[in-house]
Biopython code that builds the backbone (N, CA, C, O; Angstrom):
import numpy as np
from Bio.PDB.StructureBuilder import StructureBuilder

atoms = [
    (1, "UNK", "N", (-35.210, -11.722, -27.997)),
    (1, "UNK", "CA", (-35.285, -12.903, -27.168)),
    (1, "UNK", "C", (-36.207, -13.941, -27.782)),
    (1, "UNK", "O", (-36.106, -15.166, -27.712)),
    (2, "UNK", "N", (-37.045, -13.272, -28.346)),
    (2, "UNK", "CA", (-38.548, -14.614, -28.951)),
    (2, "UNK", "C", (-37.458, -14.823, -30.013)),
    (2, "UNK", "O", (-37.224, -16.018, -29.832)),
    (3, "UNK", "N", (-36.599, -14.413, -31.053)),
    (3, "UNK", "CA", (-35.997, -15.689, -31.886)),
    (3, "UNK", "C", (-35.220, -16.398, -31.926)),
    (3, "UNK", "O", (-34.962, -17.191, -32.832)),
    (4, "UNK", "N", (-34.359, -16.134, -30.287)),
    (4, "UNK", "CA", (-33.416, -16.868, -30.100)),
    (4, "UNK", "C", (-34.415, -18.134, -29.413)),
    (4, "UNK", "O", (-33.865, -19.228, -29.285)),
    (5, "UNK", "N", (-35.858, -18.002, -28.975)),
    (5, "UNK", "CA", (-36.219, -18.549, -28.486)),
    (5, "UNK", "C", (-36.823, -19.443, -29.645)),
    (5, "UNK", "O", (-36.439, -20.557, -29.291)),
    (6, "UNK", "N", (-37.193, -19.538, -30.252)),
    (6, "UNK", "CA", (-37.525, -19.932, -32.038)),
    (6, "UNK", "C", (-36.577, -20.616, -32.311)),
    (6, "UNK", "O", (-36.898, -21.803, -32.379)),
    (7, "UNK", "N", (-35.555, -20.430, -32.502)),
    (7, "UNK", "CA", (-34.652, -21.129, -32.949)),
    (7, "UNK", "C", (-33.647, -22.338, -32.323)),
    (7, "UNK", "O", (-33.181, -23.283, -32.961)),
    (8, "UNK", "N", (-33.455, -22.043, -30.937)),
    (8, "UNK", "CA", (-33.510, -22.813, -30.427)),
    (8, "UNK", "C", (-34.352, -23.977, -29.822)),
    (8, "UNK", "O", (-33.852, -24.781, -29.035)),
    (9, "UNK", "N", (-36.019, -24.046, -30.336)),
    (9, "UNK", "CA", (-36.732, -25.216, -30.945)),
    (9, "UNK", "C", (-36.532, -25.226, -32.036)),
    (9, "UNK", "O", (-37.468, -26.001, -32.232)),
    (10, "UNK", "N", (-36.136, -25.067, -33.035)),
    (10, "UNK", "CA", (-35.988, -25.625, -34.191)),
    (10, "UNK", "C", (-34.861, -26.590, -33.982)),
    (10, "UNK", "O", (-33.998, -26.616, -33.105)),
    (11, "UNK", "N", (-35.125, -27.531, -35.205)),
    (11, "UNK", "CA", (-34.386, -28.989, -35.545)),
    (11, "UNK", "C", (-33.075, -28.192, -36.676)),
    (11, "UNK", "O", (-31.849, -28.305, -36.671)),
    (12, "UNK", "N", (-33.919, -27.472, -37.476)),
    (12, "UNK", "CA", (-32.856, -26.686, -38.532)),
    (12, "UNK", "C", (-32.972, -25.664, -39.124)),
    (12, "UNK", "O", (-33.953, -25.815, -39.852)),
    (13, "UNK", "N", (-32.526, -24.607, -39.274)),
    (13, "UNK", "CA", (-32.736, -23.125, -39.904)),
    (13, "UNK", "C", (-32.200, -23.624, -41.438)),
    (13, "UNK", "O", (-31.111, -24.169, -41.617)),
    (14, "UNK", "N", (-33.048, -23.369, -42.355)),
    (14, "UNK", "CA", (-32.577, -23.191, -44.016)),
    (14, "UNK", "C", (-32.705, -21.626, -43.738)),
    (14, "UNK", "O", (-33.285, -21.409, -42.675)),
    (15, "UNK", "N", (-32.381, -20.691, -44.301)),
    (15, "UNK", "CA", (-32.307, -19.465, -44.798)),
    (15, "UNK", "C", (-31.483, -18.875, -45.865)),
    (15, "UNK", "O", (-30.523, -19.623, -46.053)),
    (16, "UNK", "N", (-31.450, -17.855, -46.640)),
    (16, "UNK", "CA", (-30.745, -17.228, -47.388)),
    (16, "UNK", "C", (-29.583, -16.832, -46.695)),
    (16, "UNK", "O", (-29.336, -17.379, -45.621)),
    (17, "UNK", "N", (-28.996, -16.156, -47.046)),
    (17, "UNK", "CA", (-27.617, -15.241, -46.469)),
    (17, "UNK", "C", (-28.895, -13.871, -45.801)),
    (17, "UNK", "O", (-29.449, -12.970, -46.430)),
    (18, "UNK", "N", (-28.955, -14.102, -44.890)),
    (18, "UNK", "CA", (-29.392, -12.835, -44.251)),
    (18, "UNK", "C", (-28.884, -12.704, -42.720)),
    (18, "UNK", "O", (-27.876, -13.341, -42.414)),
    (19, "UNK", "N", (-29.580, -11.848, -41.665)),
    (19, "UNK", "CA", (-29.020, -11.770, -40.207)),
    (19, "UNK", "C", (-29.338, -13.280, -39.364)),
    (19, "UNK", "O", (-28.751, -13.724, -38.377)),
    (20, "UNK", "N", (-30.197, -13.726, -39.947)),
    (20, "UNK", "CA", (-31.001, -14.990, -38.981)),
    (20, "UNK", "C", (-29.794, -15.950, -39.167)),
    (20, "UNK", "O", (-29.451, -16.641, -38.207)),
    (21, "UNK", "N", (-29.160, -16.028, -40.300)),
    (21, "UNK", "CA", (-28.236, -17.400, -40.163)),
    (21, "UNK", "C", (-27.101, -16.899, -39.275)),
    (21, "UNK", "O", (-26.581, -17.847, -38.686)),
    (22, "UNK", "N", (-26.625, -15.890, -39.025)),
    (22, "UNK", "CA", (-25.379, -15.424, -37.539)),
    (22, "UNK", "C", (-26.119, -15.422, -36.898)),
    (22, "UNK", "O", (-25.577, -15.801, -35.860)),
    (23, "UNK", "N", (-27.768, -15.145, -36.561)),
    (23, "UNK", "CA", (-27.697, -15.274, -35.054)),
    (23, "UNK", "C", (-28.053, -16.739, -34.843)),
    (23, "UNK", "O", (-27.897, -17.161, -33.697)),
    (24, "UNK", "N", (-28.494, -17.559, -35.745)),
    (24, "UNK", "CA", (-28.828, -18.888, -35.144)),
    (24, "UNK", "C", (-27.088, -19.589, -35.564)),
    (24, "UNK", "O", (-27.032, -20.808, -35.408)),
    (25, "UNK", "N", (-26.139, -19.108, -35.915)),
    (25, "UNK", "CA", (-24.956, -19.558, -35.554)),
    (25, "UNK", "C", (-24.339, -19.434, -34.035)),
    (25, "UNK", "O", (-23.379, -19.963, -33.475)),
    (26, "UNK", "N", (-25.317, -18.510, -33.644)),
    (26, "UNK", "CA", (-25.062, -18.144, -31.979)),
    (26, "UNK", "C", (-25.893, -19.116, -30.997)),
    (26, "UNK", "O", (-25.800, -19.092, -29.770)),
    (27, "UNK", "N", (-26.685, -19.936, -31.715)),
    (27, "UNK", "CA", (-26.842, -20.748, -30.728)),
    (27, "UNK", "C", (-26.782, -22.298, -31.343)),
    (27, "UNK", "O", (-25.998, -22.458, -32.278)),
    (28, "UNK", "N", (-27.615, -23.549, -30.852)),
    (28, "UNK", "CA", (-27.505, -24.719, -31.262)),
    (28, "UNK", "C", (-27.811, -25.158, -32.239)),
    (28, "UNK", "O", (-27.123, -26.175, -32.338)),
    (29, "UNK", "N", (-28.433, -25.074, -33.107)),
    (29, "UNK", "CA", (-29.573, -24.535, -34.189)),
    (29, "UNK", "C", (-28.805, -25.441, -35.559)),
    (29, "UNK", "O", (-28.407, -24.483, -36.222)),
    (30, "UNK", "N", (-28.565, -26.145, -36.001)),
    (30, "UNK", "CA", (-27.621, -26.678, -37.594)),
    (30, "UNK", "C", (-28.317, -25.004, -38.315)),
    (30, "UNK", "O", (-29.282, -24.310, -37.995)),
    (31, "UNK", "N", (-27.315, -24.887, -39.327)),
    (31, "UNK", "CA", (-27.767, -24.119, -39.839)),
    (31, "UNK", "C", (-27.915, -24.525, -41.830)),
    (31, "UNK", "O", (-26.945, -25.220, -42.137)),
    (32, "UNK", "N", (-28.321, -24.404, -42.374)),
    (32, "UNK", "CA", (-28.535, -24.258, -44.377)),
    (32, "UNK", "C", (-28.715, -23.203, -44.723)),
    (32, "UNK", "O", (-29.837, -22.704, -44.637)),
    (33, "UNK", "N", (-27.448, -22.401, -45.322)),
    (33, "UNK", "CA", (-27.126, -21.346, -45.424)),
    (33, "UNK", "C", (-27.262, -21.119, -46.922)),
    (33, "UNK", "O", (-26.753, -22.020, -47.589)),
    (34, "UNK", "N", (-27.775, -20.221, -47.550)),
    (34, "UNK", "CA", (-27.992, -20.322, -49.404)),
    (34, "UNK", "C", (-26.580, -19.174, -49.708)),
    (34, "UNK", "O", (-25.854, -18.788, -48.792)),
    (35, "UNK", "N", (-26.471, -18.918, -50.609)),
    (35, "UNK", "CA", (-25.868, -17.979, -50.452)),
    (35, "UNK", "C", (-25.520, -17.744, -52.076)),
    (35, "UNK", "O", (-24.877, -18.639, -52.626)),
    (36, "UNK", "N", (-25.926, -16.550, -52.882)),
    (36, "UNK", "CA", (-25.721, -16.191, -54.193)),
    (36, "UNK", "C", (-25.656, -14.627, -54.856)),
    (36, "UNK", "O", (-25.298, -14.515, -56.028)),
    (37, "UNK", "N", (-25.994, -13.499, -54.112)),
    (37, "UNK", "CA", (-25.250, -12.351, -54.594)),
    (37, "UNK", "C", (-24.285, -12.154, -53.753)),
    (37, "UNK", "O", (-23.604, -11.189, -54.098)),
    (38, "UNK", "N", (-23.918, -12.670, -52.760)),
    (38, "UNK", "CA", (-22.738, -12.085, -51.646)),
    (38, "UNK", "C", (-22.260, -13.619, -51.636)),
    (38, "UNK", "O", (-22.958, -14.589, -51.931)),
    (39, "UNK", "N", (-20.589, -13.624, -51.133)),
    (39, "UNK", "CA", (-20.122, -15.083, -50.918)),
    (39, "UNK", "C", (-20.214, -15.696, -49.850)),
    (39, "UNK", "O", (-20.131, -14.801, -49.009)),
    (40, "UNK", "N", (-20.321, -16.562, -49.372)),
    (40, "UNK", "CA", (-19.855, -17.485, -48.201)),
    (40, "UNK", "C", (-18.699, -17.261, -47.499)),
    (40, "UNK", "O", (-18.475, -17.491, -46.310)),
    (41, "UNK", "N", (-17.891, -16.729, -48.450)),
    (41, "UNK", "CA", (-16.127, -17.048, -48.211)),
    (41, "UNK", "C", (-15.960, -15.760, -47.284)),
    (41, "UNK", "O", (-15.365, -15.862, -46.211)),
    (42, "UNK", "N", (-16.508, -14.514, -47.728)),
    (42, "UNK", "CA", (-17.016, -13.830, -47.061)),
    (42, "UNK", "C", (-17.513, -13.338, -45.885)),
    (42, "UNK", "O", (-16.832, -12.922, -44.948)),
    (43, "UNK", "N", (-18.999, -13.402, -45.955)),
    (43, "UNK", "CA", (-19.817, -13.123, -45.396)),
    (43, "UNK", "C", (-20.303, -14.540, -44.795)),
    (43, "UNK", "O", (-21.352, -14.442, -44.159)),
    (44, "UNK", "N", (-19.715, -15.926, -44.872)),
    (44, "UNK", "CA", (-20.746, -17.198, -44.166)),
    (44, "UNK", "C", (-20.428, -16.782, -42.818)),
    (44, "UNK", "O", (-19.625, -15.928, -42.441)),
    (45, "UNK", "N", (-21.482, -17.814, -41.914)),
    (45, "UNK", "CA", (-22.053, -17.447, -41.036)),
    (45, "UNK", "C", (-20.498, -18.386, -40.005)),
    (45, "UNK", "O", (-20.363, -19.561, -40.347)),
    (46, "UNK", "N", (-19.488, -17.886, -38.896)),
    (46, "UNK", "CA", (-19.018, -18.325, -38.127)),
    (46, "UNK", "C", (-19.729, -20.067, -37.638)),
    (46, "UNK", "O", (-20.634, -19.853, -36.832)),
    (47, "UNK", "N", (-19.633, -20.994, -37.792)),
    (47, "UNK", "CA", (-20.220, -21.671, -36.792)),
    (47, "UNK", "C", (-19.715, -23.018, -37.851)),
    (47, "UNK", "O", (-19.491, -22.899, -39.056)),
    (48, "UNK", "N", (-19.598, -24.448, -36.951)),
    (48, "UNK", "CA", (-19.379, -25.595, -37.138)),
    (48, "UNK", "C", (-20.610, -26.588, -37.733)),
    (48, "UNK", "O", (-20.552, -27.607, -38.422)),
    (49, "UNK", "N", (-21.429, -26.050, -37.323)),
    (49, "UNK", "CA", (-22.602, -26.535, -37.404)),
    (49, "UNK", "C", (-23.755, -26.021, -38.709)),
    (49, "UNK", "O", (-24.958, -26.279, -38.754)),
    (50, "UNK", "N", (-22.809, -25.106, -39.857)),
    (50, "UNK", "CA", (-23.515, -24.093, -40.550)),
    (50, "UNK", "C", (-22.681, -25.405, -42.119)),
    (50, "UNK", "O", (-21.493, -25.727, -42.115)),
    (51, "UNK", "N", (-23.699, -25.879, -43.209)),
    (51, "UNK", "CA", (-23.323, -26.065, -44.101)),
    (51, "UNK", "C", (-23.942, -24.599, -45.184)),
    (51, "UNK", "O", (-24.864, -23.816, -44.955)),
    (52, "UNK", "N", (-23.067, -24.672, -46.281)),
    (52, "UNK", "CA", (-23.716, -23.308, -46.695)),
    (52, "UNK", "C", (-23.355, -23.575, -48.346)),
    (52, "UNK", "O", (-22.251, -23.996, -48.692)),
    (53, "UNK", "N", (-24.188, -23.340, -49.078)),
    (53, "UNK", "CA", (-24.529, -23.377, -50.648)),
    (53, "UNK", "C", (-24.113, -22.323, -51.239)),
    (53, "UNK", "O", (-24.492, -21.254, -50.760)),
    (54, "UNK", "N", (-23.355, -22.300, -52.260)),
    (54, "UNK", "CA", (-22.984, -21.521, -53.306)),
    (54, "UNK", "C", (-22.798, -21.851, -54.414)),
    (54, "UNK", "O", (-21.961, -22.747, -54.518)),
    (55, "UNK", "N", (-23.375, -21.386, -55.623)),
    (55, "UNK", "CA", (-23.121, -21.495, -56.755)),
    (55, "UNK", "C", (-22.764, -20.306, -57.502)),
    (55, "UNK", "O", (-23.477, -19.463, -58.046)),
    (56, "UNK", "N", (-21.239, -20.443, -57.389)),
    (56, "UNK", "CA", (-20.537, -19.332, -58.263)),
    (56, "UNK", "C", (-21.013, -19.154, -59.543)),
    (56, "UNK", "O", (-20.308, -19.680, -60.405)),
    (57, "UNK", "N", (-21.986, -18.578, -59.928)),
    (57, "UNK", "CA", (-22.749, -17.750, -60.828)),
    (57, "UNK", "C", (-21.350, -16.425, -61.795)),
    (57, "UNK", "O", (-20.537, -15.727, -61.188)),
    (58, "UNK", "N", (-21.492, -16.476, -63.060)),
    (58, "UNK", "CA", (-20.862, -15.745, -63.503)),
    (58, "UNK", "C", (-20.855, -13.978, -63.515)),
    (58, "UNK", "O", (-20.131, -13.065, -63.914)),
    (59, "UNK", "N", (-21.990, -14.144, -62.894)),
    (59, "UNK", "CA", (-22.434, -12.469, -62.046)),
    (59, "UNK", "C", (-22.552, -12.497, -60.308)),
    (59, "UNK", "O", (-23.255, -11.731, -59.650)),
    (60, "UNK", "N", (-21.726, -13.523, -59.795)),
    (60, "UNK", "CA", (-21.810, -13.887, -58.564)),
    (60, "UNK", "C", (-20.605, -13.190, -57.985)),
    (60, "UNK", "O", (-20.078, -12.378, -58.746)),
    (61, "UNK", "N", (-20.124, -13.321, -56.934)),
    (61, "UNK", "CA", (-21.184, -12.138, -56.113)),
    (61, "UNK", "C", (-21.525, -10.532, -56.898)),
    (61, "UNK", "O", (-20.672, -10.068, -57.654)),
    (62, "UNK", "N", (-22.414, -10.012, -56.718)),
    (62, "UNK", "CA", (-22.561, -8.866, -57.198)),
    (62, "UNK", "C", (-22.800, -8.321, -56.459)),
    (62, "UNK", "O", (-22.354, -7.234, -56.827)),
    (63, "UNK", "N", (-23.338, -8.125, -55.289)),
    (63, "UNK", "CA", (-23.194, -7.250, -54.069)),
    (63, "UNK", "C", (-22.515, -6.795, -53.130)),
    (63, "UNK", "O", (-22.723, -7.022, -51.939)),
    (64, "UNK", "N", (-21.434, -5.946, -53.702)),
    (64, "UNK", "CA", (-19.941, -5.791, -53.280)),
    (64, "UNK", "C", (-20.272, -4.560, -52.406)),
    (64, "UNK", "O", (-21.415, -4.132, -52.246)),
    (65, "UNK", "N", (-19.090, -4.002, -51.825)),
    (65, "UNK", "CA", (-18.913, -2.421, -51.440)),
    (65, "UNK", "C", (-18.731, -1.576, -52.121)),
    (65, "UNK", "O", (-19.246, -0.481, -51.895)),
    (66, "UNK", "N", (-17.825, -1.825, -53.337)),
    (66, "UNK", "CA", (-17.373, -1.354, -54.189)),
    (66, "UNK", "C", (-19.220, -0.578, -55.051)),
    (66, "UNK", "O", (-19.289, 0.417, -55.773)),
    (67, "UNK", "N", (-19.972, -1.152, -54.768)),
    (67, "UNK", "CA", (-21.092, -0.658, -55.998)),
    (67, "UNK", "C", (-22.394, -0.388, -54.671)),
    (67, "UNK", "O", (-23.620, -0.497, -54.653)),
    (68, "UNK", "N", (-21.420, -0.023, -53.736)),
    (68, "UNK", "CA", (-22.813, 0.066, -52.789)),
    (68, "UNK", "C", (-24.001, -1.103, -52.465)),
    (68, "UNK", "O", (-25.079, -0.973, -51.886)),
    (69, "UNK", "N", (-23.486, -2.075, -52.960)),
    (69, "UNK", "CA", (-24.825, -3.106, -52.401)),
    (69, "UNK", "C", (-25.797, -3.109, -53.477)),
    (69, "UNK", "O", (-26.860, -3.729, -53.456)),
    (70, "UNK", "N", (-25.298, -2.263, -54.571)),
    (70, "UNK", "CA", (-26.595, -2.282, -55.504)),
    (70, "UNK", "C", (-26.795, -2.993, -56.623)),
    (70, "UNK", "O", (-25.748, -2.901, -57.264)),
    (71, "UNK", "N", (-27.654, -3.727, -57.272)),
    (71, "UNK", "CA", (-27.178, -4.533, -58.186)),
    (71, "UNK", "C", (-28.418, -4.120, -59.576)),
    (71, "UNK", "O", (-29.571, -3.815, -59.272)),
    (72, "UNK", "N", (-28.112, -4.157, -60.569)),
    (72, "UNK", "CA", (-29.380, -4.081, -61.324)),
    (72, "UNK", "C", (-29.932, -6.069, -61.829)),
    (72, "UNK", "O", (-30.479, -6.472, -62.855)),
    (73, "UNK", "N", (-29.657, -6.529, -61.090)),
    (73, "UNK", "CA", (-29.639, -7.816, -61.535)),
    (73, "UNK", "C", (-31.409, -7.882, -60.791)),
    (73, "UNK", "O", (-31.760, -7.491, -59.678)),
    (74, "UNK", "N", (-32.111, -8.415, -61.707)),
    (74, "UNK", "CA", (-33.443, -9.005, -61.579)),
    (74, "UNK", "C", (-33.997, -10.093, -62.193)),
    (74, "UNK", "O", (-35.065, -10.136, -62.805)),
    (75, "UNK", "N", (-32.934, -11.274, -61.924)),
    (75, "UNK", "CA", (-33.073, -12.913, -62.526)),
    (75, "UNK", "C", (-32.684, -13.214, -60.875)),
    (75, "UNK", "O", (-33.607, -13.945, -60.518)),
    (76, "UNK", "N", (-31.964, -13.056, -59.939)),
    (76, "UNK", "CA", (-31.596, -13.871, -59.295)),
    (76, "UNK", "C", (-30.858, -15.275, -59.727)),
    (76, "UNK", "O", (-30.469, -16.023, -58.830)),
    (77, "UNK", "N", (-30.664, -15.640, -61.151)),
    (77, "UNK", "CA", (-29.978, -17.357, -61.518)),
    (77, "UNK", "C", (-29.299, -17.608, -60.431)),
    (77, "UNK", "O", (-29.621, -18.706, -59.979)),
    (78, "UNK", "N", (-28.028, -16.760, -59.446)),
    (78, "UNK", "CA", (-27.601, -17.014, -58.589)),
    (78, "UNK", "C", (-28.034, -18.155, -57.812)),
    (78, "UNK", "O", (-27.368, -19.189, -57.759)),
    (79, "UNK", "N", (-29.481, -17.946, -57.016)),
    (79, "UNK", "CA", (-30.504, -18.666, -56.590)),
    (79, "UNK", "C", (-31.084, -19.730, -56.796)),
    (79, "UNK", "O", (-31.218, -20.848, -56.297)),
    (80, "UNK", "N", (-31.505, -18.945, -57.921)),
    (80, "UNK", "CA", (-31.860, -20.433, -59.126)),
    (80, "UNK", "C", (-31.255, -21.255, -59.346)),
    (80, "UNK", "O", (-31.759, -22.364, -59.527)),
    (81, "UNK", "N", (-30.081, -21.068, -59.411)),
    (81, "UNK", "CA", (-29.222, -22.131, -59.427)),
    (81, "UNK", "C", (-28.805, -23.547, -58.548)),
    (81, "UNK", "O", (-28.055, -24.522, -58.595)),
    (82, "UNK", "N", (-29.875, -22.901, -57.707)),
    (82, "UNK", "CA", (-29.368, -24.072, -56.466)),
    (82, "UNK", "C", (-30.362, -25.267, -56.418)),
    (82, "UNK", "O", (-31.493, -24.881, -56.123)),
    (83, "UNK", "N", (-30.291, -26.253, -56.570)),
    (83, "UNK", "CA", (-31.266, -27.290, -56.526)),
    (83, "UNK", "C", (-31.782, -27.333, -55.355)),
    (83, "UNK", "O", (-31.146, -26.719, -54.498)),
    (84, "UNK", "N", (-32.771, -27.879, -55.010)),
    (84, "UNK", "CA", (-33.996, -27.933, -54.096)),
    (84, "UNK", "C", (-33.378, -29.464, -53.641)),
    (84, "UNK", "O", (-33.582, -29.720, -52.454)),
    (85, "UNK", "N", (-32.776, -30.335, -54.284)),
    (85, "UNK", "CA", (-32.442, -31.711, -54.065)),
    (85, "UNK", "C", (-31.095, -31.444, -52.921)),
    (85, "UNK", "O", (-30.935, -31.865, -51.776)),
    (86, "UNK", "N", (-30.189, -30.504, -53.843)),
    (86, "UNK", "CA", (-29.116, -30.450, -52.745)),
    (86, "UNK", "C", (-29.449, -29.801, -51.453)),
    (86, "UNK", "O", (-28.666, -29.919, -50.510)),
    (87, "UNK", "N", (-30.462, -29.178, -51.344)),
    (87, "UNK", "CA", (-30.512, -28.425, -49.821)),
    (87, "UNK", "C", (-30.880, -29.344, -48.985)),
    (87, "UNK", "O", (-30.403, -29.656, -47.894)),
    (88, "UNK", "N", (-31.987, -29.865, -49.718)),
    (88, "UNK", "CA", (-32.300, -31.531, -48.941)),
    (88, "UNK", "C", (-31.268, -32.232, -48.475)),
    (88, "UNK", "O", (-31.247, -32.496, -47.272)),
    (89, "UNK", "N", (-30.311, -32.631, -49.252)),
    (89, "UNK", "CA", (-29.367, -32.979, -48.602)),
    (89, "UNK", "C", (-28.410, -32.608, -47.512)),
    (89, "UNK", "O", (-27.916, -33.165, -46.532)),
    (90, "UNK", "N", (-28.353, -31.416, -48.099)),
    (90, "UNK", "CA", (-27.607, -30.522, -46.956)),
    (90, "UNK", "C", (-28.509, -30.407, -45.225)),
    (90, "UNK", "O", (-28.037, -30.413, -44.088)),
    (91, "UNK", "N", (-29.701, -30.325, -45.636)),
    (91, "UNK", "CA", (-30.612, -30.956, -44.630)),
    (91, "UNK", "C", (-30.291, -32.032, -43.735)),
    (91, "UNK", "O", (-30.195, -32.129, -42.512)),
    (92, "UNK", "N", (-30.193, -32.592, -44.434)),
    (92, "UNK", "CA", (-30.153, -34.466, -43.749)),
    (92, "UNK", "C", (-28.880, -34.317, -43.104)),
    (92, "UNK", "O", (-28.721, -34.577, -41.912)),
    (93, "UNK", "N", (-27.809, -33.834, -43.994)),
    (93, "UNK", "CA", (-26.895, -33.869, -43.375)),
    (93, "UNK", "C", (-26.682, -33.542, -41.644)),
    (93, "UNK", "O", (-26.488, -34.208, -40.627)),
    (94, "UNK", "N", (-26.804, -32.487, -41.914)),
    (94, "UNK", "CA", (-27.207, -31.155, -40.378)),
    (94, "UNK", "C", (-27.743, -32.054, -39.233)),
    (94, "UNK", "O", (-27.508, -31.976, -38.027)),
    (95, "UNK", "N", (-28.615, -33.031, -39.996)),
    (95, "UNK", "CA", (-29.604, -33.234, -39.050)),
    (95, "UNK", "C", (-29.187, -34.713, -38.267)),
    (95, "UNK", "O", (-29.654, -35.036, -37.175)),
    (96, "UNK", "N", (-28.043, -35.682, -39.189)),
    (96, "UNK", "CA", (-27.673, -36.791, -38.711)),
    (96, "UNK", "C", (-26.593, -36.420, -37.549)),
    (96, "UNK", "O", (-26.054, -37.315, -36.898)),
]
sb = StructureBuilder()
sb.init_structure("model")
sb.init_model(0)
sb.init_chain("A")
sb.init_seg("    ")
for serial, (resi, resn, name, xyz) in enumerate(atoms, 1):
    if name == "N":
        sb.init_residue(resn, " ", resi, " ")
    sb.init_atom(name, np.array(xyz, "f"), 0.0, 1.0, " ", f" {name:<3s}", serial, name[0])
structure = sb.get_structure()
């Protein structure tokens, strides 16, 4: 209850691909969704209000079923890959 209560004061959730971006797709919340060992296409979060970042990385997604979730990858570039400028934007967006 306290993070639905959290989140519904918030103006905007940025997060990774984790549980917080479905549940703040469950309420009013814009959401900035990152998203780089698992896909969007996938796994993005249900909601109208959710823009969501991907940069198809040539080791992207790597966290399949197929390999158990496991990855030996310890660069993250996936991540890295994402500019700090575009989330901003993706920000603003959400927020107009």
């Amino acid at each position: 209850r306290e993070l639905f209560s959290l989140l519904n004061m918030a103006s905007v959730l940025v997060s990774h691909d984790s549980g917080i971006v479905h549940i703040a797709a469950l309420t009013c919340v814009p959401v900035v969704a990152l998203f780089g060992p698992e896909t969007p296409g996938v796994f993005g979060p249900l909601s109208d209000r959710t823009v969501t970042i991907y940069k198809k990385s040539g080791c992207s997604p790597c966290l399949l079923v197929t390999n158990y979730k496991q990855t030996p990858c310890e660069d993250n570039r996936c991540m890295k890959d994402i500019p700090v400028d575009e989330v901003y934007q993706a920000v603003m967006k959400v927020l107009l």
